[in-house]
Backbone bond lengths (Angstrom), bond angles and torsions (degrees), N, CA, C in turn:
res aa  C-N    CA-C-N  psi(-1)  N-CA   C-N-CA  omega(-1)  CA-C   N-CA-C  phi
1 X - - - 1.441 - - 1.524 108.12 -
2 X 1.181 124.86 138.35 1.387 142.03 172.00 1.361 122.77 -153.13
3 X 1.397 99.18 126.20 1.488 108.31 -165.38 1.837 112.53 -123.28
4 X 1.469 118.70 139.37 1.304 132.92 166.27 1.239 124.26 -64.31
5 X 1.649 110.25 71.56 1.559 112.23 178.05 1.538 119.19 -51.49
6 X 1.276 118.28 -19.04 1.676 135.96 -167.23 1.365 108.76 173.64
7 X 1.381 103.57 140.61 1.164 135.72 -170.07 1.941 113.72 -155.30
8 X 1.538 92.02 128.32 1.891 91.79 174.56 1.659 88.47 -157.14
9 X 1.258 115.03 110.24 1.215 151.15 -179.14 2.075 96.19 -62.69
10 X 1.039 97.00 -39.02 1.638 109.40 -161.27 1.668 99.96 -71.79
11 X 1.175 93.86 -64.35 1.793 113.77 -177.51 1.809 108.76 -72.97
12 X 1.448 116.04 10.63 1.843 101.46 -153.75 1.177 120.82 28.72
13 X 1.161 134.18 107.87 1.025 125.60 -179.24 1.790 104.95 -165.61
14 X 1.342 131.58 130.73 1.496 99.85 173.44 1.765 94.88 -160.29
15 X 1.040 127.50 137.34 1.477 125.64 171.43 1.468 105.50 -119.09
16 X 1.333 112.65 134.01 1.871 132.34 162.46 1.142 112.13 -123.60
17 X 1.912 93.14 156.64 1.419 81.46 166.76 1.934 97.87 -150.34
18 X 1.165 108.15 -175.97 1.448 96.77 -167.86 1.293 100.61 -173.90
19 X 1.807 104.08 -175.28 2.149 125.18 -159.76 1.354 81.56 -145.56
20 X 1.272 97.41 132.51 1.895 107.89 141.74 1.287 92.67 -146.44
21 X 1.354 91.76 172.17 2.037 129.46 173.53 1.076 98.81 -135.26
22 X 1.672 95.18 140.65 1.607 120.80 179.88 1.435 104.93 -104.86
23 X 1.034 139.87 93.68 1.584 130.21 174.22 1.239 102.67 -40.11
24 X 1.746 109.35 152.11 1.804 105.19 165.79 1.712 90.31 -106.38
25 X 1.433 99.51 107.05 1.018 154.28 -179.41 1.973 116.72 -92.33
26 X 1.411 114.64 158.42 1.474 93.19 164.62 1.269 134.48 82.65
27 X 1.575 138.45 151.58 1.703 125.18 -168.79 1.504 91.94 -95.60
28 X 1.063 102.80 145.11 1.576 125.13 155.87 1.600 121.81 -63.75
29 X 1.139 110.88 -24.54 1.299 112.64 159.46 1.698 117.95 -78.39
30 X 1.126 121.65 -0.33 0.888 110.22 176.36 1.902 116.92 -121.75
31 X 1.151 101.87 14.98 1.598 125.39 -168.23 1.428 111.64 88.44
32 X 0.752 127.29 22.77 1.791 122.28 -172.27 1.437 111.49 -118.17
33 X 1.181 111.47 150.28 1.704 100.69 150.31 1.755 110.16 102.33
34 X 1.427 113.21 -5.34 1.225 123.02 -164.97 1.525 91.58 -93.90
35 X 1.576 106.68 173.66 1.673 128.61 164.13 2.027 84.45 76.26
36 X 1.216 98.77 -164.51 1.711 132.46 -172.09 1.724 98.44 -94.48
37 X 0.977 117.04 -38.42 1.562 115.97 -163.60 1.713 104.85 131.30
38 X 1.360 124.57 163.76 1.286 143.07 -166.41 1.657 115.23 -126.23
39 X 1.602 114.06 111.83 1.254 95.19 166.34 1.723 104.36 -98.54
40 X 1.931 97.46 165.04 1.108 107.94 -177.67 1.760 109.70 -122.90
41 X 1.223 116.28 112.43 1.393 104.71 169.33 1.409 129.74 -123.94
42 X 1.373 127.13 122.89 1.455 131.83 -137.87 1.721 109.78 -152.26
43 X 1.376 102.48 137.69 1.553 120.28 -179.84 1.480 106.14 -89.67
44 X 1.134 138.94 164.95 1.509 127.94 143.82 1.736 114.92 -157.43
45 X 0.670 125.74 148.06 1.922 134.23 -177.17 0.960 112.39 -140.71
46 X 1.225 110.43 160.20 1.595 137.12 -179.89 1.976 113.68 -146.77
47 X 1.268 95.86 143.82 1.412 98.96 158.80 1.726 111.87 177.21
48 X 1.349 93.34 144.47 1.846 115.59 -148.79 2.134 80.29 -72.59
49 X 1.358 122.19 131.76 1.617 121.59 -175.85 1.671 78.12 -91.55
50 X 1.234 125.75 -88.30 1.235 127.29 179.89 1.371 125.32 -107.94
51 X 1.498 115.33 -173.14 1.691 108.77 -168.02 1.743 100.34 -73.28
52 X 1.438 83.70 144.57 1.346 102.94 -168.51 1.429 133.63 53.88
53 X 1.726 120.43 1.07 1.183 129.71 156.23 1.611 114.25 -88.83
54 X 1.723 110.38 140.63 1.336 106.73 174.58 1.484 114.86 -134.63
55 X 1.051 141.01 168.04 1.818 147.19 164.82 1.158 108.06 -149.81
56 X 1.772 106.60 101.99 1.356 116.06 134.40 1.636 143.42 -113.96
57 X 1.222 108.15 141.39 1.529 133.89 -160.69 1.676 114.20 -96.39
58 X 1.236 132.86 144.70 1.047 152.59 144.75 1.415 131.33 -163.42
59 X 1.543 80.53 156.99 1.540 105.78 -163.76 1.667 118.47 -125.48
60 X 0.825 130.77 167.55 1.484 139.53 -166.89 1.360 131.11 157.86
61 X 1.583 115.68 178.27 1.414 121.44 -144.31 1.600 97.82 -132.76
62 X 1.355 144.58 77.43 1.746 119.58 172.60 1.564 110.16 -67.34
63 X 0.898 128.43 125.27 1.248 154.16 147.59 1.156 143.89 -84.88
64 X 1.429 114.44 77.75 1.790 106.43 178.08 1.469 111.50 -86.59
65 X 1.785 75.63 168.70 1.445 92.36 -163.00 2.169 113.04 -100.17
66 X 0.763 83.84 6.32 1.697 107.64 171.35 1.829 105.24 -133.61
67 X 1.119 126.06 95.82 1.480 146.78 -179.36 1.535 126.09 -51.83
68 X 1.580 90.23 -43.95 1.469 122.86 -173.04 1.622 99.66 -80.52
69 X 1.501 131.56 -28.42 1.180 114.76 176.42 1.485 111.18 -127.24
70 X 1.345 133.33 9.25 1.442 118.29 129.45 1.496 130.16 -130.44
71 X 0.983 129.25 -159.91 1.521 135.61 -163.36 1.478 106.73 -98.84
72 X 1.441 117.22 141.20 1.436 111.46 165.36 1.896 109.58 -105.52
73 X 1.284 95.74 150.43 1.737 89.65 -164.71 1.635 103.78 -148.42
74 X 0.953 102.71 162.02 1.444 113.56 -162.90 2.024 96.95 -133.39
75 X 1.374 126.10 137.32 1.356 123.03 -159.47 1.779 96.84 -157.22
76 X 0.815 115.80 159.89 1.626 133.77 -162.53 2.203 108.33 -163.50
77 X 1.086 117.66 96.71 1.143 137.03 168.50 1.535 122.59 -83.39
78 X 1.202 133.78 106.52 1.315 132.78 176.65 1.668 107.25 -121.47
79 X 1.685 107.94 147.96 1.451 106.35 -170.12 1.463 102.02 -149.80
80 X 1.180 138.22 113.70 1.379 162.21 152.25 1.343 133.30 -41.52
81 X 0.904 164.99 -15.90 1.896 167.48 -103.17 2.013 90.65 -103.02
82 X 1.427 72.45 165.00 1.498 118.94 178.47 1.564 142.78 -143.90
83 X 0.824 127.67 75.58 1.632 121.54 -179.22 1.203 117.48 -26.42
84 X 1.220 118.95 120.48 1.708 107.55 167.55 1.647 123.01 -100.60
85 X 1.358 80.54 102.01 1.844 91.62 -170.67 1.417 112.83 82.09
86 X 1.810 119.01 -123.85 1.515 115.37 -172.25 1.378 95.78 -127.79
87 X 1.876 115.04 10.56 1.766 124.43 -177.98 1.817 93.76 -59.93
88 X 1.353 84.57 -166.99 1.656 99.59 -158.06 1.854 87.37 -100.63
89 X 1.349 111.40 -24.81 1.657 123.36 -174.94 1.410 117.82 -66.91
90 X 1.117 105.50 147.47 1.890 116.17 167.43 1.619 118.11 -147.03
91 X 1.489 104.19 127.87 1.587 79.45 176.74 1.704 90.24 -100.54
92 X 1.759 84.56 -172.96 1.272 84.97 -179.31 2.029 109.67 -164.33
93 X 1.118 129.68 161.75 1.669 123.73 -174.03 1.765 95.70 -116.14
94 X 1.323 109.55 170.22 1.549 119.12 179.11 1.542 91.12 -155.57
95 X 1.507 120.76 154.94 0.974 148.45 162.98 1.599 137.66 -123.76
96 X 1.140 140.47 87.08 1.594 141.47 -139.74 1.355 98.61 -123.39
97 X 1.562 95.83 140.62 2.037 114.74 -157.18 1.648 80.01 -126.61
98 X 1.642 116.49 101.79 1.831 99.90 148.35 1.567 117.25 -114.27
99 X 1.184 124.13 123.00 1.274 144.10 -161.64 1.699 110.43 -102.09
100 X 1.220 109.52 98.70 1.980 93.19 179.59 1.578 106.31 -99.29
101 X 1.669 83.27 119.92 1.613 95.81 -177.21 1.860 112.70 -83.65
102 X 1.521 102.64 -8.83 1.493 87.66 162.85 1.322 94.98 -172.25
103 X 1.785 111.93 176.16 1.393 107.53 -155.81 1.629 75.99 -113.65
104 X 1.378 107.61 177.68 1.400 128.59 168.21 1.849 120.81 -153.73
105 X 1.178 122.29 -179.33 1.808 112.28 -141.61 1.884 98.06 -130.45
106 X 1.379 92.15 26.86 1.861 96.23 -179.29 2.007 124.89 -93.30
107 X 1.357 77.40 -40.30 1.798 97.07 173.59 1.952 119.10 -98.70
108 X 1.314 119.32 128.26 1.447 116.91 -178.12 0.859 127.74 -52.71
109 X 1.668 126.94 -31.95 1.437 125.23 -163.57 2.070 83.99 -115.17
110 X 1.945 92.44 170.61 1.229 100.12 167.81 1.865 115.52 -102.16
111 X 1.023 104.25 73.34 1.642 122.76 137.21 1.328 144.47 -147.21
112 X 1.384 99.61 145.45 1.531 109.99 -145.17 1.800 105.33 -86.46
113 X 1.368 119.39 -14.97 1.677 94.31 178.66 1.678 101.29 112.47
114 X 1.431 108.66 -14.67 2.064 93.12 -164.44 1.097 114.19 20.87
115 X 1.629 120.61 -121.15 1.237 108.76 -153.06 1.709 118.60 -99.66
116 X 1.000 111.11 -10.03 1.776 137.58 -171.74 1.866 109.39 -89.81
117 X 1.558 111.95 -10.84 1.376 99.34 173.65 1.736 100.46 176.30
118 X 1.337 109.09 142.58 1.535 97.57 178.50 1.653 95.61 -111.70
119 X 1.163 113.76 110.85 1.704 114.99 174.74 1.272 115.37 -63.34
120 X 1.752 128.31 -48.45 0.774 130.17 -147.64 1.042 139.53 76.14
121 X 1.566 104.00 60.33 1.748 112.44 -165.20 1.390 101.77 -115.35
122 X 1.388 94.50 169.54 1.640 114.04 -172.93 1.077 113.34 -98.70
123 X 1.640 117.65 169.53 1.477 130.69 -179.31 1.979 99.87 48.00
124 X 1.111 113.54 73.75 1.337 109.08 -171.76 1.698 110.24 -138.98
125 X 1.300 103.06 -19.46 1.498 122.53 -167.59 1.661 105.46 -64.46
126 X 1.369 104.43 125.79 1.097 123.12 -162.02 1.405 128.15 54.23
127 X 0.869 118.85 27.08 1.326 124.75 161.79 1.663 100.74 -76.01
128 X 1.495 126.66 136.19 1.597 140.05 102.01 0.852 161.57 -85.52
129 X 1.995 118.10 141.31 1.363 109.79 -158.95 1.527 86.37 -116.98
130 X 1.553 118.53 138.82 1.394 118.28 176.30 1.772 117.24 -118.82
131 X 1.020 130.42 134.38 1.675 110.16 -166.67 1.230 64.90 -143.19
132 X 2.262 93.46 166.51 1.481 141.35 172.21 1.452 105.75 -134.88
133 X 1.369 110.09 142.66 1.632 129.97 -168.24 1.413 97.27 -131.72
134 X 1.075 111.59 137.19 1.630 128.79 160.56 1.566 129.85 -131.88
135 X 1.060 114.79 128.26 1.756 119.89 -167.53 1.120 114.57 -166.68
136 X 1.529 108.95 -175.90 1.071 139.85 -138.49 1.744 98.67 -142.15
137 X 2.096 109.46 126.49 1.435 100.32 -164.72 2.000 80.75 -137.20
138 X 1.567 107.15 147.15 1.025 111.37 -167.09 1.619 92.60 -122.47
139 X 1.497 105.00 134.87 1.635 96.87 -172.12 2.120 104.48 -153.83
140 X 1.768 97.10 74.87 0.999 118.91 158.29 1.224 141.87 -15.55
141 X 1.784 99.40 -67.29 1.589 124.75 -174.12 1.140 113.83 -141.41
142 X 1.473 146.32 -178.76 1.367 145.08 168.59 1.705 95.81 -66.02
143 X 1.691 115.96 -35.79 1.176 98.66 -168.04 1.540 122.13 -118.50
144 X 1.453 104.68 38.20 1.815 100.07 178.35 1.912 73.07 -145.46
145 X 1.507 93.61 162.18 1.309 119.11 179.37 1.571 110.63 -172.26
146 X 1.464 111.12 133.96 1.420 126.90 -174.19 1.263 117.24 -152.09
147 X 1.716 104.78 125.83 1.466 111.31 -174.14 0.958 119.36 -134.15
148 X 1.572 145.34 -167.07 1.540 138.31 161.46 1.822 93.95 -154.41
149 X 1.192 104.86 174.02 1.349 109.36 -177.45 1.380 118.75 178.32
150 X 1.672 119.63 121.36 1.933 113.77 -171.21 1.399 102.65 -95.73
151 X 1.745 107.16 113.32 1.674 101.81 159.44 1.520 125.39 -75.00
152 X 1.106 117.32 169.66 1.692 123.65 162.89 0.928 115.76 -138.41
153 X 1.716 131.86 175.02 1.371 115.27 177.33 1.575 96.58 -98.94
154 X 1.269 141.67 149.06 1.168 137.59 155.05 1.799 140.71 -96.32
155 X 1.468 88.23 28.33 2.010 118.47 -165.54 1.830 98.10 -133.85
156 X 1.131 118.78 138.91 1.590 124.67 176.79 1.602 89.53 -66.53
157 X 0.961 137.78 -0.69 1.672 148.23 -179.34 1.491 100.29 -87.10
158 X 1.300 135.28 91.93 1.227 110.51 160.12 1.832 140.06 -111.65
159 X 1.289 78.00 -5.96 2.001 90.70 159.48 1.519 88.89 66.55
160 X 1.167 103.40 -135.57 1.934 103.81 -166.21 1.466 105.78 -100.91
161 X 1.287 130.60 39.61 1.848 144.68 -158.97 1.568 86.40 -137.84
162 X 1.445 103.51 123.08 1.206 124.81 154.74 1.493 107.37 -94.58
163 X 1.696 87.90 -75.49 1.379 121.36 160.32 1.582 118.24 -146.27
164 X 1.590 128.38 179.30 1.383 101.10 -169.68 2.072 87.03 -164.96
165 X 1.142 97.09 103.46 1.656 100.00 161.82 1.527 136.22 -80.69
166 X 1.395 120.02 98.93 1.761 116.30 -171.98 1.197 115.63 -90.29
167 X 0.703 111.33 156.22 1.856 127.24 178.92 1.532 119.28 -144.44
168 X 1.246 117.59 123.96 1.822 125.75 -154.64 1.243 84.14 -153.62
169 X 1.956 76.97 129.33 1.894 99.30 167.21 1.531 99.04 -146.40
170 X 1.791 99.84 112.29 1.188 132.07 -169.65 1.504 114.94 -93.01
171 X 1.830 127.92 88.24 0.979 109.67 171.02 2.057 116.14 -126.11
172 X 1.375 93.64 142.77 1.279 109.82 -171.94 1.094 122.11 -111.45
173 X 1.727 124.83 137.36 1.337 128.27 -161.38 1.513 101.53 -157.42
């Protein structure tokens, strides 16, 4: 569930906020499927600073519901772009905060998964891992969108981040 606490179309500007559950779902042999399930509860905003510049933010809480077999974590998302000129292109920077608010006794080693999986590892509590992304966003039509982008970690902490290349193809109908 996610809901439009505010919205002004005029000003860009819009804040939500929202719940999901992750079923534990999935083989265990393959990292999945462990603990009770995970709730997620999370803020996020946006608003355009100038033309063709934008920043949106989010933040949130994963929460499982079995302790002992995954991690609770605390995360902060920030995202930057730019239009270049009146092209269809934008680049843009990101900045990512993962915070483990507690360890748990399911996975062998101590790392926790950031954002791609919560194992449920131990000796993990308080640890942060912080990374920066930079890219390139391709924006055609209102309804296709294509980007790529290289993370790093930016903390001698790097959890499961060496480095990490994405690629997103956004189409809407």
């Amino acid at each position: 569930m996610k809901y439009n606490i505010y919205k002004d179309a005029e000003t860009q500007t819009i804040l939500s906020g929202g719940l999901t559950f992750e079923l534990p779902v999935g083989s265990t042999r393959a990292l999945q499927g462990n603990g009770d399930g995970e709730f997620h509860l999370f803020v996020t905003g946006g608003k355009e600073l100038f033309e063709g510049m934008h920043w949106l933010s989010g933040t949130g809480f994963r929460l499982p519901a079995n302790r002992s077999a995954e991690n609770q974590q605390w995360y902060w998302s920030n995202h930057l772009d730019k239009k270049l000129g009146k092209s269809a292109f934008y680049v843009f920077a990101e900045n990512n905060i993962f915070h483990y608010m507690t360890s748990a006794d399911e996975f062998p080693l101590p790392v926790g998964g950031q954002d791609l999986f919560n194992f449920g590892a131990p000796g993990i509590t308080g640890n942060t891992v912080v990374t920066g992304a930079w890219g390139v966003k391709y924006k055609p039509s209102q309804n296709l969108e294509l980007g790529i982008a290289y993370e790093v970690p930016l903390t001698n902490r790097e959890d499961i981040i060496d480095d990490r290349l994405t690629v997103d193809l956004i189409l809407r109908f």
